[in-house]
N, C-alpha and C positions, 0 to 999 in steps of 0.2 A: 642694251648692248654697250651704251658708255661704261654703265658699269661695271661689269661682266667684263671688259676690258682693262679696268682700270684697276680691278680687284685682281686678276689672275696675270697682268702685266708686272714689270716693275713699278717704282714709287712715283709717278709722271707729277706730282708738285715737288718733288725736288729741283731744282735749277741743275740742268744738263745739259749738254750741248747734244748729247746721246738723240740722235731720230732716227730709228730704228722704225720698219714697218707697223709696227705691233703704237708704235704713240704715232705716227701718223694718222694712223685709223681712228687710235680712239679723239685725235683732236678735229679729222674731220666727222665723226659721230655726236663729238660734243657740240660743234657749231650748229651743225643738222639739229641737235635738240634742243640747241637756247634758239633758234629761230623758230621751231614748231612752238615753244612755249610764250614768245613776243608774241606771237601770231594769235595763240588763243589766249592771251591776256587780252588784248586789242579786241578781238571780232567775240569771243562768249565772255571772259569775266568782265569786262565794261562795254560791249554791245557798242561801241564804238565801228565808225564807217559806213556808216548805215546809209544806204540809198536815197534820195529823196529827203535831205535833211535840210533846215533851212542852215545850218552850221557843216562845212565843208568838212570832210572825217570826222564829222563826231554824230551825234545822234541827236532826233526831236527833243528831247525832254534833258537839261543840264542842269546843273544846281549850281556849280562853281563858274567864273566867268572861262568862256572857250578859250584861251590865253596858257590857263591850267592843262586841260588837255592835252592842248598840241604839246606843255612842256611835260608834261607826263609821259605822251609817246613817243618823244625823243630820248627823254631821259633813260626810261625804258628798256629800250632798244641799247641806247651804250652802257646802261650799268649791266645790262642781263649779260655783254660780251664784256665785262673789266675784268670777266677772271681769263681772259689774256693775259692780259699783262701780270698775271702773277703765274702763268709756265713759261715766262720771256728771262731771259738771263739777266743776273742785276746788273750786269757791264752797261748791257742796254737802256737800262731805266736809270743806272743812279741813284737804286734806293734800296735800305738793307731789306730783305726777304720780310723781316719781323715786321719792320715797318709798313712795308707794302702788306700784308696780311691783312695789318689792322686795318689800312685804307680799303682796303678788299672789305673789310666785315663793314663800315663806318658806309660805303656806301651799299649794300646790300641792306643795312638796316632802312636808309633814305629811300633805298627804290622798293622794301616791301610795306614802308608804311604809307607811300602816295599810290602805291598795288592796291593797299588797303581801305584807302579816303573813297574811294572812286570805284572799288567793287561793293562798298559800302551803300553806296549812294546809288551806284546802280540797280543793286538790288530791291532798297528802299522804293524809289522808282519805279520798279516792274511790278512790286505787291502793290502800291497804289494807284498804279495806273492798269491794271489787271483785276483790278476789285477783289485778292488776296488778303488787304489789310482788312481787321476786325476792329471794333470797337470794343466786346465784349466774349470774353473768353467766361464759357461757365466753368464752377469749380468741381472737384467729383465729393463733394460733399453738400448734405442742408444746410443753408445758410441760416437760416429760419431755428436753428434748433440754439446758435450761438446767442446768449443774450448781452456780450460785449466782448468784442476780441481781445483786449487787455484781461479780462480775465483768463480766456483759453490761455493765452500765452505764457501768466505767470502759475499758473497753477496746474495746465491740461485738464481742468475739470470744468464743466456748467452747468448750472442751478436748474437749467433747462429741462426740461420731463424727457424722457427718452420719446424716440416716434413708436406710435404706436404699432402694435405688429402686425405685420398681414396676413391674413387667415390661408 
């Protein structure tokens, strides 16, 4: 719906004093959808909040000290609403549109790469604490047929007998 609004509305990141029903809506549709998206970052992409934890909001099993987390889900939280401040008038902020942009992107990179340390490791986490992780992936080829990988590699050919055929 943010979309859909944002698309068939006028240019709502232009700086306007213009509020008009039509960006009213779509800025309370966009909060409504950075909060739904906080929310399932927090509770399914880092399984954080978890009941019965010995780490108050976070979950049994961390790998970074809990310090990290609580600034991850602060942090979180206020970069996922900073693009406020970029449909805020620059009278208000003090700072030219271009500039603030680039702040807008500078922290967006900060909040999806500690998004990423921690859906990382969460995941990590769940394959070995779920007995998902593997030791050994087989290959869909005879290994047995290879008599040196440096040969396949520089040449795609080996000295090796083909397998015999199956009747």
């Amino acid at each position: 719906l943010v979309v859909v609004i944002g698309t068939f509305g006028h240019n709502y990141s232009v700086y306007s004093t213009d509020w008009g029903w039509a960006r009213t809506l779509w800025a309370v549709m966009f909060v409504v959808s950075t909060l739904y998206s906080y929310t399932w970052d927090i509770l399914m992409d880092w399984s954080l909040c978890q009941r019965n934890s010995r780490h108050p909001f976070l979950r049994e099993r961390i790998v970074y000290p809990p310090a990290f987390y609580y600034y991850a889900m602060v942090s979180n939280f206020f970069f996922r609403f900073f693009w406020t401040v970029t449909i805020s008038a620059p009278i208000n902020i003090g700072i030219a549109p271009q500039y603030l942009s680039l702040l807008a992107a500078c922290v967006e990179v900060v909040r999806r790469f500690t998004w990423a340390l921690i859906r990382v490791e969460n995941e990590h986490s769940n394959n070995c604490g779920q007995y998902r992780a593997v030791q050994f992936i087989p290959l869909p080829f005879d290994e047995a047929r290879f008599s040196e990988p440096s040969q396949v590699l520089l040449t795609g050919k080996t000295d090796a007998a083909p397998p015999p055929a199956k009747a």
